[in-house]
C-alpha positions in Angstrom: 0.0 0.0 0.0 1.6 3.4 -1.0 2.2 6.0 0.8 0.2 9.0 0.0 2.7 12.0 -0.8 0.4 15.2 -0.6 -0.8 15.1 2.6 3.2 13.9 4.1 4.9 17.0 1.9 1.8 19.6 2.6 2.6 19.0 6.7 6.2 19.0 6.2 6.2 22.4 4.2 3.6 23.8 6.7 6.4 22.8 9.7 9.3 24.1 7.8 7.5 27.8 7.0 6.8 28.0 10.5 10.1 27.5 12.0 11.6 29.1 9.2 9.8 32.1 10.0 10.4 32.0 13.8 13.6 31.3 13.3 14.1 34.5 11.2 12.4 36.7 13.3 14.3 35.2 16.3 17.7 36.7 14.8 16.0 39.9 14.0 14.9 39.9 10.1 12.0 42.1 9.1 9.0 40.0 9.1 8.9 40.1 5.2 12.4 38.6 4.3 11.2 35.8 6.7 7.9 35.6 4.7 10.3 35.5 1.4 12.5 33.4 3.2 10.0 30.9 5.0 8.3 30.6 1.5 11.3 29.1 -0.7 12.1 26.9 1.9 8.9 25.5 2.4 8.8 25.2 -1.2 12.1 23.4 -1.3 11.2 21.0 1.3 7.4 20.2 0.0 9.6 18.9 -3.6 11.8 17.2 -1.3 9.5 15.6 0.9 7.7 14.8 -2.1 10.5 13.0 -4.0 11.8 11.0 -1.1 8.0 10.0 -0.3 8.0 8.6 -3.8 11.5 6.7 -3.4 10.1 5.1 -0.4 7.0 4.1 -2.2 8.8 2.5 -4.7 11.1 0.6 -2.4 8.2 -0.4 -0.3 6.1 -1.8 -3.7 9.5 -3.1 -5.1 9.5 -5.5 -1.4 6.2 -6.3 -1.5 6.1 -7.2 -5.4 9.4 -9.6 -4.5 7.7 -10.7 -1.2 5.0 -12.0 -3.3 6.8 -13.7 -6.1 8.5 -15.7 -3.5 5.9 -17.1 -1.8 4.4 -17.8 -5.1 7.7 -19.6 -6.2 8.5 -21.6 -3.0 4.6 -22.8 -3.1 5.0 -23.9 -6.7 8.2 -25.9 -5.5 6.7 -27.6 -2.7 3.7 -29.1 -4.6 
């Protein structure tokens, strides 16, 4: 069952503007470079999340689809 990606990258974006945001404010940047700021990294790490969701999916499909096709073949070799 694959992981769904939108929902995974959408939190993780939300997260990083966040702290991005405080983070910038905490070291005394005007409130709109940390909006600038905040946004391209939340952007950045919403494609990230995204991609590494999708290598996980197809690692996790890749063990299933082998998991399968060797029960199949050790059943076959029994009988």
């Amino acid at each position: 069952m694959p992981i769904h990606v939108r929902p995974i990258a959408t939190n993780a974006a939300v997260i990083s503007f966040f702290a991005l945001s405080f983070a910038g404010l905490s070291i005394g940047l005007t409130p709109f470079t940390c909006c600038k700021r905040a946004f391209i990294g939340a952007a950045v790490v919403y494609v990230v999340t995204g991609v590494v969701v999708n290598i996980v999916n197809a690692i996790l499909t890749s063990a299933i689809i082998d998991s399968h096709t060797n029960k199949r073949k050790e059943t076959h070799h029994v009988g």
